[in-house]
N, C-alpha and C positions, 0 to 999 in steps of 0.2 A: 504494500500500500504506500501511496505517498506521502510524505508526512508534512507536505510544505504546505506554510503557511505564513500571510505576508504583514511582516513585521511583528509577528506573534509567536513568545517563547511559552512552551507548553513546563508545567514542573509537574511530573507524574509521580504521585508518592504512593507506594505500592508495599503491602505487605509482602511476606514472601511465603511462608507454609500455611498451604490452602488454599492458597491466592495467585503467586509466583508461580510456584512445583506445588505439584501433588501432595497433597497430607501422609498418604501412605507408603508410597514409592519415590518420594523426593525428585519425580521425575519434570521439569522444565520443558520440555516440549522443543518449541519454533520463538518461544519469549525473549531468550536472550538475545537471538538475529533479532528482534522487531525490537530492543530494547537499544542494540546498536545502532537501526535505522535512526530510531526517534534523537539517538545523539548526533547520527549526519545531518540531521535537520535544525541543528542548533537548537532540542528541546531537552531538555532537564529530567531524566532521570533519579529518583533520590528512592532507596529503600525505606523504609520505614517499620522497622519489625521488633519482636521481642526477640531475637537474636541475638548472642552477645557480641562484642566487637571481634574478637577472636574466629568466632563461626560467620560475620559474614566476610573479613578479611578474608579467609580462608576460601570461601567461596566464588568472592572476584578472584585469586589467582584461580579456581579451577577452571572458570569462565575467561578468562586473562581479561576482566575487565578493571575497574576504576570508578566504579558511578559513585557520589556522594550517599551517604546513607546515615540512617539514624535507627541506634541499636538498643536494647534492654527498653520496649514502651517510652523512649523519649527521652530515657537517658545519658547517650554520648550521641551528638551532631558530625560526623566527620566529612571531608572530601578531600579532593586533587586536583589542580589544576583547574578550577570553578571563577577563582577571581587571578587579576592580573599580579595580584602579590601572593604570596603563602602565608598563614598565620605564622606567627611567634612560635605556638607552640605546636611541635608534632610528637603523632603515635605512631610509630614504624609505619612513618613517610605520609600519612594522613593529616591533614592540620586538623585542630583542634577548634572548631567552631563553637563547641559548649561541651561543657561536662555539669551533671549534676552532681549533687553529693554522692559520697560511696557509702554504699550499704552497710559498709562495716562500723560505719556510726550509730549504725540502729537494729544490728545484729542482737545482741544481749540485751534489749526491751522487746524484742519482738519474741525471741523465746522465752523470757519471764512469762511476759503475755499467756504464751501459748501453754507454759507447765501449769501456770496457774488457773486459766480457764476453759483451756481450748483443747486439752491434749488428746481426747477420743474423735473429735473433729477432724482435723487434720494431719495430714502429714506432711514433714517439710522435707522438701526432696535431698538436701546437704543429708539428711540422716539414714536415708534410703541403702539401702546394700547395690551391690553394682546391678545386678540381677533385675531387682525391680525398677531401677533408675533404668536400663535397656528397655523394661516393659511398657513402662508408661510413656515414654517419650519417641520410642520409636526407634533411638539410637543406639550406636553400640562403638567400642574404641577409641580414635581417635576426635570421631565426632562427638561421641557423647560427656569424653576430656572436655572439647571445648565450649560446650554447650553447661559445662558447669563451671566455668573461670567466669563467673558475673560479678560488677564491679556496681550496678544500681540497681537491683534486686532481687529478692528471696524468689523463689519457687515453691508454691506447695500443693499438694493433691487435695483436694477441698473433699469429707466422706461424707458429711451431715448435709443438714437442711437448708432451708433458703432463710428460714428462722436466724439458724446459727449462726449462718454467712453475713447479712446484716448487722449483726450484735457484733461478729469480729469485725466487721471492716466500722463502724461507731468506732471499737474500741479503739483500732489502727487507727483512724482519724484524727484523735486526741493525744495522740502521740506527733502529728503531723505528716502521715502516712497516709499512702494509698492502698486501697487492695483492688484489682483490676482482672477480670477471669480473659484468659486467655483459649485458646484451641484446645488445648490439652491440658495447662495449670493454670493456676492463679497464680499473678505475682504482685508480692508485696513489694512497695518503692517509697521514691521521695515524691515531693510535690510535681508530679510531672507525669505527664502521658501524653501519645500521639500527636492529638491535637494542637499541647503548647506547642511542639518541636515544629509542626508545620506552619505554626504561624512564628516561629523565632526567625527559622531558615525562610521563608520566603520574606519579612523585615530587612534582613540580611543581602537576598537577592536586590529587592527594592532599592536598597540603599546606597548598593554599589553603584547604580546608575548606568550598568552596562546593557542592561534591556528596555523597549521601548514598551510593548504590551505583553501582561502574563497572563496567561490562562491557569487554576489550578486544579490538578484532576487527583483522586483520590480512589484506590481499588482494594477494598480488604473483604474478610469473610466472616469475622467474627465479633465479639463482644470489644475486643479490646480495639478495636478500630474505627468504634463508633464517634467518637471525638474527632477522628482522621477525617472522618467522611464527612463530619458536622462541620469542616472547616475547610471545604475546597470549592471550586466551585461547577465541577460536575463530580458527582459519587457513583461506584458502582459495586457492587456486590457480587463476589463470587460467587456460584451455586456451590454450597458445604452444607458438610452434616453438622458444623459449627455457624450455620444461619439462625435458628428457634432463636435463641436469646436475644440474639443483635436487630431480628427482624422484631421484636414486643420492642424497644427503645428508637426506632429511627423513624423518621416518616418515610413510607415507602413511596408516596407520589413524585419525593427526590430526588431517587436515586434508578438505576439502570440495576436489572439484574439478567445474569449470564446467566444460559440454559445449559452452560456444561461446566461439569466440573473443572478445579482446575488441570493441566498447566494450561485447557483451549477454552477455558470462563475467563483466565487474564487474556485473550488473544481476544477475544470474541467481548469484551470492558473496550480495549482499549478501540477496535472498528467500528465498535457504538458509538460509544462517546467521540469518536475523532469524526465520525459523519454528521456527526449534529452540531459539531463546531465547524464544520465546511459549508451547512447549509444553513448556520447564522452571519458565517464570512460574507455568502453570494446576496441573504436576505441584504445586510445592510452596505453594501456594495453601492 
């Protein structure tokens, strides 16, 4: 498809499990050529995942890409090559657009917390054996190494009720915490989810003054992405067995949703949405 468009930079912030690749085969499809294309056309790629830094690093070298990205629900902003200067500060060769606080500040309240009221409720994955951390996550080895080196939040199996869930995440609140369910877990963080990050990094964009008109599009599947989609300005919805929740919280007259799963519900997001911004281009032409 052709992705030109005149005098208009697209910034596509995209989940990646569920949404990207496939939830259960981690399989990517045709997304990454169509994610290249969209950079030949001078448009903005940016991940947006509960990934940690490490797992999606790891994933642009398997892809040999570079796209800007934002990891752990909104907690590190990183890129390359995005402005005409580098930040000050880099992470093995990524500058350093934002960091929130690290979790290790709120490690030892959050398990007070949990011994004290929570402990038949959940499970937190650090305490997990390797066995069941393969199970529930999907991973195994190297991946699933780095999928536990997180620097902005906790991980945990949520077993109880919706009852419960609300009481802990009250409790987390007061502590200045978030609890945020994700595809697979729930992650406890700091003041921060999806949404701020997309509106820090596009501030950012804006400000550099190197683009004339943005458009911003937003493609997730789940609960933790509803902030992401509340804040772009076309949303679309992967088809996942992680839609129930996310679809009771959004308004669905907003948003586009895919009739296939992912990695051809992101391919089939982004043809939607790219045709309805072709035929607002020609409308006010």
């Amino acid at each position: 498809m052709n992705f030109d468009l005149k005098k208009t930079t697209l910034l596509v912030f995209t989940d990646i499990d569920g949404t990207l690749i496939n939830n259960d085969t981690f399989f990517e499809g045709k997304n990454i050529e169509i994610a290249e294309t969209l950079h030949q056309h001078n448009h903005i790629l940016i991940y947006n995942s509960s990934k940690t830094f490490d797992e999606i690093v790891n994933m642009q070298k398997k892809f040999n890409t570079s796209f800007p990205f934002i990891c752990e629900t909104g907690g590190g902003i990183y890129y390359k090559n995005l402005f005409t200067q580098a930040s000050d500060e880099l992470r093995e060769g990524y500058s350093i657009m934002y960091e929130s606080k690290k979790i290790d500040m709120f490690k030892k309240i959050i398990k007070e917390e949990v011994q004290k009221n929570f402990k038949n409720d959940l499970d937190m994955f650090d305490d997990l054996c390797l066995d069941e951390k393969s199970r529930l996550s999907g991973l195994k080895g190297n991946d699933l190494h780095l999928a536990s080196k997180r620097d902005f939040s906790v991980l945990i199996n949520w077993k109880s009720d919706e009852g419960r869930y609300s009481k802990f995440k009250s409790v987390l609140h007061r502590h200045g915490l978030k609890l945020i369910k994700g595809g697979r877990f729930s992650h406890i963080c700091a003041s921060h989810d999806k949404g701020q990050a997309v509106k820090f990094f596009l501030n950012q964009i804006k400000s550099s003054g190197m683009y004339n008109k943005i458009i911003t599009i937003g493609i997730g599947d789940s609960t933790n992405d509803l902030e992401m989609l509340s804040n772009v300005d076309y949303a679309c919805v992967v088809k996942s067995e992680n839609n129930n929740d996310l679809m009771k919280k959004i308004d669905i007259s907003k948003v586009l949703l895919s009739t296939n799963h992912a990695p051809e519900g992101w391919a089939e997001c982004i043809h939607n949405i790219f045709t309805q911004i072709k035929l607002q281009e020609h409308t006010y032409v």
